[in-house]
VEXLO-998378 format. One line per field, with one value per residue (C-alpha): residue number from 1; x, y, z. Coordinates in pm, 1 decimal. Layout:
<lotors>
n = (NUM;...)
east = (X;...)
north = (Y;...)
up = (Z;...)
</lotors>
This chain:
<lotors>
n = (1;2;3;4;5;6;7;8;9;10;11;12;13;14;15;16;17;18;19;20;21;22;23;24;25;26;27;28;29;30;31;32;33;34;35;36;37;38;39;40;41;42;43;44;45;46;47;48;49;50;51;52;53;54;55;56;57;58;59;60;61;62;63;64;65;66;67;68;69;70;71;72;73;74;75;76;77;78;79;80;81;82;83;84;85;86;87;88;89;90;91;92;93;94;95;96;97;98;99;100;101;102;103;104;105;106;107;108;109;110;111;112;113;114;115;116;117;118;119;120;121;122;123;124;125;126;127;128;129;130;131;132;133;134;135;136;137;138;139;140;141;142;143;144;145;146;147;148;149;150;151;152;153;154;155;156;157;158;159;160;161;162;163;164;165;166;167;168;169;170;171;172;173;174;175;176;177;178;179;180;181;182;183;184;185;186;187;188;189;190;191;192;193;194;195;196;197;198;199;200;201;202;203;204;205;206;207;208;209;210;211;212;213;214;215;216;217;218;219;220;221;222;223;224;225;226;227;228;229;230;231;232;233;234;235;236;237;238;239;240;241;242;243;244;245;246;247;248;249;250;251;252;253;254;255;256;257;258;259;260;261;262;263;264;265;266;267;268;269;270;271;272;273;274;275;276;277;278;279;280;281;282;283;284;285;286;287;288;289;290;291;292;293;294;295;296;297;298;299;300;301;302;303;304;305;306;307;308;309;310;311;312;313;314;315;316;317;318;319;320;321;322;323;324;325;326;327;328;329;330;331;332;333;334;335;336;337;338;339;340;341;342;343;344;345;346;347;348;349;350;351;352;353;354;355;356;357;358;359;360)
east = (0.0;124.4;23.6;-233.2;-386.3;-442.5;-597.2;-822.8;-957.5;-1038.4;-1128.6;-928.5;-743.3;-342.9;-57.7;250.4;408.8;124.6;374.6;581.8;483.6;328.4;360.0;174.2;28.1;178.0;249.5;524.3;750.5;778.2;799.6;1136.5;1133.2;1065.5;773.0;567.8;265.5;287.5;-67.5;-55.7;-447.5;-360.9;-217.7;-25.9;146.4;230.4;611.7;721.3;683.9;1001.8;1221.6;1012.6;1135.1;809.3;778.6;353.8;185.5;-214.5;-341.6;-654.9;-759.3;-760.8;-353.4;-249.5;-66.9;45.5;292.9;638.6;780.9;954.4;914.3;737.8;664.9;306.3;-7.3;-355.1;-573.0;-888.9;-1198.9;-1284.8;-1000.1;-1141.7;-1346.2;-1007.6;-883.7;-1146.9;-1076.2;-676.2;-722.3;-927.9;-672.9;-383.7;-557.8;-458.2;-597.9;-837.0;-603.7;-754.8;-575.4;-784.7;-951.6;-1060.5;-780.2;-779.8;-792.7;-1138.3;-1443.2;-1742.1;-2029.4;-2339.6;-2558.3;-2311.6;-2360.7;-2001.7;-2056.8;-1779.5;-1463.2;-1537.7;-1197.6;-1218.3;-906.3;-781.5;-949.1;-1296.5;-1655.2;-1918.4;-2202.4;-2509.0;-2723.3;-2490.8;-2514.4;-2211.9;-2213.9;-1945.9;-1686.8;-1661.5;-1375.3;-1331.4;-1054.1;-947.8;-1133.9;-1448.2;-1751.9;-2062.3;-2386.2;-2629.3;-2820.9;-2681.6;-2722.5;-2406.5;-2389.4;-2116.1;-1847.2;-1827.7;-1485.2;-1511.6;-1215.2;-1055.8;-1201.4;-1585.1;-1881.5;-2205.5;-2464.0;-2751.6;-2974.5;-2855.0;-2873.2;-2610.3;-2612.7;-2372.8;-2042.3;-2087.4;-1705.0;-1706.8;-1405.0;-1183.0;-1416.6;-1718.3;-2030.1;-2322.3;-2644.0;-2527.3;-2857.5;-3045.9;-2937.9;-3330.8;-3473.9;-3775.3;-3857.4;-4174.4;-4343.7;-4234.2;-3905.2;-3668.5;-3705.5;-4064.7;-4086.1;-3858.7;-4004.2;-4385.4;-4248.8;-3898.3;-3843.6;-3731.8;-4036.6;-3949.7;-3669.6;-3557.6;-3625.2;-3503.0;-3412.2;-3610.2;-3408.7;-3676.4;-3479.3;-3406.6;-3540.4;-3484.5;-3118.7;-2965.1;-3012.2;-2804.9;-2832.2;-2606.7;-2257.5;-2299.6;-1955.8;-1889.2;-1649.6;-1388.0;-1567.6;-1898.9;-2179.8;-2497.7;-2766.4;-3021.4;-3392.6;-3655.5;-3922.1;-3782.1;-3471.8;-3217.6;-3177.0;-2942.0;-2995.5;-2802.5;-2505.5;-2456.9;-2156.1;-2085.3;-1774.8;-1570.0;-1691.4;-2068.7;-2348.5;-2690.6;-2906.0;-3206.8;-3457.2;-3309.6;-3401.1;-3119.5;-3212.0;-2974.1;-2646.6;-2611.0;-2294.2;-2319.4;-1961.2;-1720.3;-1849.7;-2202.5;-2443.3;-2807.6;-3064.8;-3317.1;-3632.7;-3499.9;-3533.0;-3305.2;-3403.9;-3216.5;-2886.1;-2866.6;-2513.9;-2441.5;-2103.3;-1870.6;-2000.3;-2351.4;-2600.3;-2952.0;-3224.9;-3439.8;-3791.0;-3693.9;-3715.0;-3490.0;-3623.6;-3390.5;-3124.8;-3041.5;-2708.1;-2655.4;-2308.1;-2041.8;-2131.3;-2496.4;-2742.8;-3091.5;-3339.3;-3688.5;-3763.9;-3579.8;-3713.0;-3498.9;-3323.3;-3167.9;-2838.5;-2885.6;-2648.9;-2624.4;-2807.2;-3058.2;-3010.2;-3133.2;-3126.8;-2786.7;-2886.8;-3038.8;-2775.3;-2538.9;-2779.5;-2776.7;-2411.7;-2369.1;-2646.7;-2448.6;-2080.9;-2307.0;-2433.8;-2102.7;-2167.4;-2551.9;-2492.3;-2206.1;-2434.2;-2711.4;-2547.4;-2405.0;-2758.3;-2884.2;-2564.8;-2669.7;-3009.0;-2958.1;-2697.6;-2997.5;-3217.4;-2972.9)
north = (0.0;327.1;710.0;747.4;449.1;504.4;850.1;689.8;416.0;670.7;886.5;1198.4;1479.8;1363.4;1668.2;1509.0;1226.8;927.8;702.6;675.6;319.2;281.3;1.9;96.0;346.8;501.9;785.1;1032.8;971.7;586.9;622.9;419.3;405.3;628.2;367.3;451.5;642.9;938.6;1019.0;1355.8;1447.9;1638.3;1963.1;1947.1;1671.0;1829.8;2020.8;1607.1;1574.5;1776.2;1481.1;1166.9;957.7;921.6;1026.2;1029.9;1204.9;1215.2;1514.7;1699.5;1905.2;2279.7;2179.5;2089.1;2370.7;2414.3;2063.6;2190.2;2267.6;1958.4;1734.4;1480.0;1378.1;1295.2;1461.5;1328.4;1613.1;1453.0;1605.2;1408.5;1271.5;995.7;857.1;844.8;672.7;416.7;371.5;415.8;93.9;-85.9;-72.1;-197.7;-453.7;-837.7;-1111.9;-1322.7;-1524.9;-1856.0;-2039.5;-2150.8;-2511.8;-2724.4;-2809.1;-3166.7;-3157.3;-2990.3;-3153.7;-3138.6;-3341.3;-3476.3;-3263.0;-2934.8;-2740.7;-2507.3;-2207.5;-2178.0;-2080.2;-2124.7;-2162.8;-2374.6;-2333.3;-2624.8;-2747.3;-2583.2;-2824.9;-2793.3;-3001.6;-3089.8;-2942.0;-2593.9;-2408.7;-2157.4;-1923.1;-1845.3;-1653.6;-1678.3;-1740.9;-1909.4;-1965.9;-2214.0;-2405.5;-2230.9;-2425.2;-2416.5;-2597.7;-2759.9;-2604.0;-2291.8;-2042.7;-1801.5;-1573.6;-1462.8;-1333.8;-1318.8;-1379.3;-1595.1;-1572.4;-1815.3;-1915.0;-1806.6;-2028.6;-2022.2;-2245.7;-2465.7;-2250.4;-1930.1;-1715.7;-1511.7;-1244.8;-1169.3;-994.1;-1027.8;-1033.8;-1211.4;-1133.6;-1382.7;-1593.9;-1411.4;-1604.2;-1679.0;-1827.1;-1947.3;-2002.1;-1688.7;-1627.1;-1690.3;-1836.4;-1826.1;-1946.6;-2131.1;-1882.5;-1501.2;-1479.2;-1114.7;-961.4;-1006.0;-875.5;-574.3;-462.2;-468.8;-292.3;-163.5;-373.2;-772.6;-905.1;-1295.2;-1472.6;-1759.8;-2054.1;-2290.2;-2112.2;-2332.4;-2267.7;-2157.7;-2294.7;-2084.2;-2283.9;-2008.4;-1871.4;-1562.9;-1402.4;-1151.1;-904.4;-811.4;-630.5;-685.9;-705.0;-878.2;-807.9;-1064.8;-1208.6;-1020.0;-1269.2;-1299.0;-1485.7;-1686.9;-1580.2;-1812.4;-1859.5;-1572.7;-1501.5;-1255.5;-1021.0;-775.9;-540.6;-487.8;-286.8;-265.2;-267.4;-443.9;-400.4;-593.0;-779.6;-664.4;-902.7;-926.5;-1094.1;-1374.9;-1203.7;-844.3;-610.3;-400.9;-233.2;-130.6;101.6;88.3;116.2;-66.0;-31.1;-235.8;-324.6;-231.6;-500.3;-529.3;-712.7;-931.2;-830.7;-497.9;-291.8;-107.2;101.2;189.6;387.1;429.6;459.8;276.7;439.7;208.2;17.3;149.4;-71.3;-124.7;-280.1;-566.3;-456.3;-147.8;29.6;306.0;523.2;577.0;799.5;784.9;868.7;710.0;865.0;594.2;467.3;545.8;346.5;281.8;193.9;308.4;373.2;650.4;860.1;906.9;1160.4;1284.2;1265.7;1076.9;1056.4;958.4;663.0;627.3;822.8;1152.6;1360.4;1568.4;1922.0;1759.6;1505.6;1819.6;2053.8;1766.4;1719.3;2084.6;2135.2;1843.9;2019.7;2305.7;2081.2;2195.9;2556.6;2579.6;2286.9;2542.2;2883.5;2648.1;2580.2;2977.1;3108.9;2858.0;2921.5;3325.8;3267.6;3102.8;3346.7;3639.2;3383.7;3410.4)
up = (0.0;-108.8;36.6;-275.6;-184.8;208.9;76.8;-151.5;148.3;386.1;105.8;200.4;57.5;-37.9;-13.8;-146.0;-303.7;-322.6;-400.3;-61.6;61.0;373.3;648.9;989.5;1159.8;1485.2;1689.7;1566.1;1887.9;1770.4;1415.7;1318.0;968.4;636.6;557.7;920.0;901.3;1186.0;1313.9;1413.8;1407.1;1764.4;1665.6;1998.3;1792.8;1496.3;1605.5;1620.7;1264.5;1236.7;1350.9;1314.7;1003.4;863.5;542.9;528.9;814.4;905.7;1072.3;1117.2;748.2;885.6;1041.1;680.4;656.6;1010.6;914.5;955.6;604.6;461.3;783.8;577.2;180.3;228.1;427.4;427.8;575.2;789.2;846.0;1141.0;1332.7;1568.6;1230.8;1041.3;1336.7;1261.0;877.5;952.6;1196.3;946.0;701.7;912.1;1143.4;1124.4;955.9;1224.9;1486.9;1240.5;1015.1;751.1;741.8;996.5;1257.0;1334.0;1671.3;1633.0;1719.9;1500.5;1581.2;1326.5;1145.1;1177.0;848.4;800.9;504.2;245.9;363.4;760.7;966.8;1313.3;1552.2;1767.2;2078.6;1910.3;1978.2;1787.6;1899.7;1691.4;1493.0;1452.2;1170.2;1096.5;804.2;504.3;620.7;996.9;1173.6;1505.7;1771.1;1982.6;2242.3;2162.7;2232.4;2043.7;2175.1;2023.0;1696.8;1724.8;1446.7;1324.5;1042.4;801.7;825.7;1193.4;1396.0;1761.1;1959.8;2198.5;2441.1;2406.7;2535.6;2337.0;2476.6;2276.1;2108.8;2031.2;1721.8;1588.5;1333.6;1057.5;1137.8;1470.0;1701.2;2037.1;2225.3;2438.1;2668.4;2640.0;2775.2;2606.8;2730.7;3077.7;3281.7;3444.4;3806.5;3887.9;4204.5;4440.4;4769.2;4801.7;5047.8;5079.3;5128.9;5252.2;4873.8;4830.7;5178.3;5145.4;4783.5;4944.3;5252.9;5282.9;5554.2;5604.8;5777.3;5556.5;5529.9;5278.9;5321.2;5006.0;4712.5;4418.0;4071.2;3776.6;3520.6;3235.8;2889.5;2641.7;2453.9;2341.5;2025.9;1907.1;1569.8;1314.2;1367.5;1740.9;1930.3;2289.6;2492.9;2650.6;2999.8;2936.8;3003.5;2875.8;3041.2;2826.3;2898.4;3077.4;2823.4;2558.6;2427.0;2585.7;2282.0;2154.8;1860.0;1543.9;1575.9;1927.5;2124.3;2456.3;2681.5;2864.7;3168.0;3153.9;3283.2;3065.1;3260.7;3133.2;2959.4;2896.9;2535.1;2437.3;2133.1;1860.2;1816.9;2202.1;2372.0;2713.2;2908.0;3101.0;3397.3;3344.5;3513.8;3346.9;3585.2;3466.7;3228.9;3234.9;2864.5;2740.3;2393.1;2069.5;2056.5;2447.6;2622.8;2951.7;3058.4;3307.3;3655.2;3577.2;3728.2;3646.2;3810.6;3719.9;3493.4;3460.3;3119.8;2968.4;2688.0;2313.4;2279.5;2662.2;2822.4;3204.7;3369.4;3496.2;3817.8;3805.8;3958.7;3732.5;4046.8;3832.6;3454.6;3232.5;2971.0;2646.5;2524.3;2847.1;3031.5;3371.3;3654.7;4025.7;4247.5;4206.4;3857.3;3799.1;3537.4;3513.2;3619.2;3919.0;4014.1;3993.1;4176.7;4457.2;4468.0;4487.6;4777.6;4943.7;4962.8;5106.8;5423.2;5630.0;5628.1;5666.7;6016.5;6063.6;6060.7;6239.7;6522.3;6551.5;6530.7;6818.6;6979.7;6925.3;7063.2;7366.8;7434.6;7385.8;7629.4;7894.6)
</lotors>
């Protein structure tokens, strides 16, 4: 690949000679060779063009001409940096971890239909009744249960449990032993236990006796272009499936649980926990260690603050923050009023101090 042709993939403006070759991506401090590609879309960046020994340089369009003069051969200007970072990624990533074929050691059981040009990794079980479609690419001791449904072009990486039943879009990623379709964490006591009795009354007036498993008989479906992070799990549903929409995008070491709807082009973060039944809509954002409560539901377009705690329905299109979550203004308003506590107990106790004083 050659400077015209990185220009012409993320379909940007090229300053310079389009012939310089290009080999990877990386900052302009650890650029070690003439063939590195120094990404200087900061403009903080830019005065280390002068002495990398990259010869093609990406920075932001309107810093074109801020590029120290003769510092590099090649400049593709970018309109919108952290999109280019996307494409620029793209470009340079990896084949998938899988050679191609079937490795020997791989165990494929009966009735397991494999699409044109699917790749299986060592240690990898596939039980019966799986269907895996053209193009997909899967990693070492992955196991896939029984009649389980994959799409194209999708990559599976070590490690990564999928149990019986579950359907899988196309182009979907699941990252390093990421859990699919484990059962629901769902039990019940077979008279009122401490929850039933807390919910109805705020206070513990039961307490468990046997915990009875309702056993979870449903799977996980997921749609297309959905990515899972390495140790996220995702519970199967009871008598529906746990679903996930198309396009959406789930962290590291988040917990689904049985029976949640996440809708599409969400981004749900690393350690984000979703109780059961709960409902989350399209394009909401779950930032880090946010926690939601079981049946709740929260509206499109959403945004919940890291650490937030989802104790009752949302509406969409708002910013949330705070447990139980607020809305922003008043989460901040309440942390504000809060920092304020000290002086009001402080003028509190001068005025009774004042007026006892006057009483005497």
């Amino acid at each position: 690949m050659n400077a015209a042709d990185l220009a012409a993939l993320l379909d940007v403006p090229l300053h310079g000679d389009g012939t310089l070759p290009v080999l990877r991506p990386c900052h302009p401090r650890e650029a070690r060779r003439p063939e590195d590609v120094a990404i200087a879309m900061d403009p903080a960046l830019l005065p280390l063009l002068a002495d990398s020994p990259a010869r093609v340089a990406v920075v932001a369009a309107d810093a074109v001409d801020a590029v120290p003069e003769g510092a590099v051969g090649a400049i593709l200007g970018v309109g919108r940096p952290r999109l280019a970072m996307a494409g620029l990624t793209a470009a340079f990533a990896p084949p998938p971890p899988v050679a191609p074929g079937i490795h020997p050691s791989a165990v494929i059981e009966d009735g397991v239909v494999l699409g044109e040009g699917v790749a299986v990794g060592p240690f990898v079980h596939i039980a019966a009744g799986a269907e895996i479609g053209a193009g997909t690419a899967i990693g070492s001791h992955v196991t896939i249960g029984a009649g389980v449904r994959i799409g194209p072009n999708g990559l599976i990486h070590a490690g990564v449990r999928i149990g019986a039943g579950c359907t899988i879009g196309s182009h979907v990623i699941l990252h390093h032993n990421a859990s699919l379709a484990a059962d629901g964490f769902s039990f019940v006591t077979p008279e009122k236990g401490s929850v039933e009795s807390a919910k109805e009354s705020g206070r513990v007036e039961a307490t468990n006796q046997g915990l009875v498993r309702i056993y979870s008989l449903a799977a996980v479906t997921l749609g297309d272009h959905v990515e899972v992070g390495a140790n996220a799990c995702l519970d199967r549903g009871t008598l529906s499936d746990t679903r996930v929409g198309d396009h959406t995008k789930i962290d590291d070491l988040v917990l689904i649980g049985h029976n949640v709807t996440v809708g599409s082009h969400c981004m749900i973060c690393g350690q984000t926990g979703v109780a059961g039944s709960a409902v989350i809509g399209d394009r909401v954002v779950l930032a880090g260690r946010v926690g939601v409560a079981d049946h709740v539901t929260i509206g499109d377009d959403a945004v919940v603050a890291a650490g937030s705690g989802v104790g009752q329905s949302l509406k969409g299109r708002a910013v949330y923050a705070g447990t139980p979550a607020v809305e922003r203004e008043r989460a901040f308003e309440m942390l504000m009023l809060t920092g304020r506590l000290k002086h009001l107990f402080r003028d509190v106790k001068a005025l009774k101090a004042a007026a006892a004083a006057g009483r005497n």
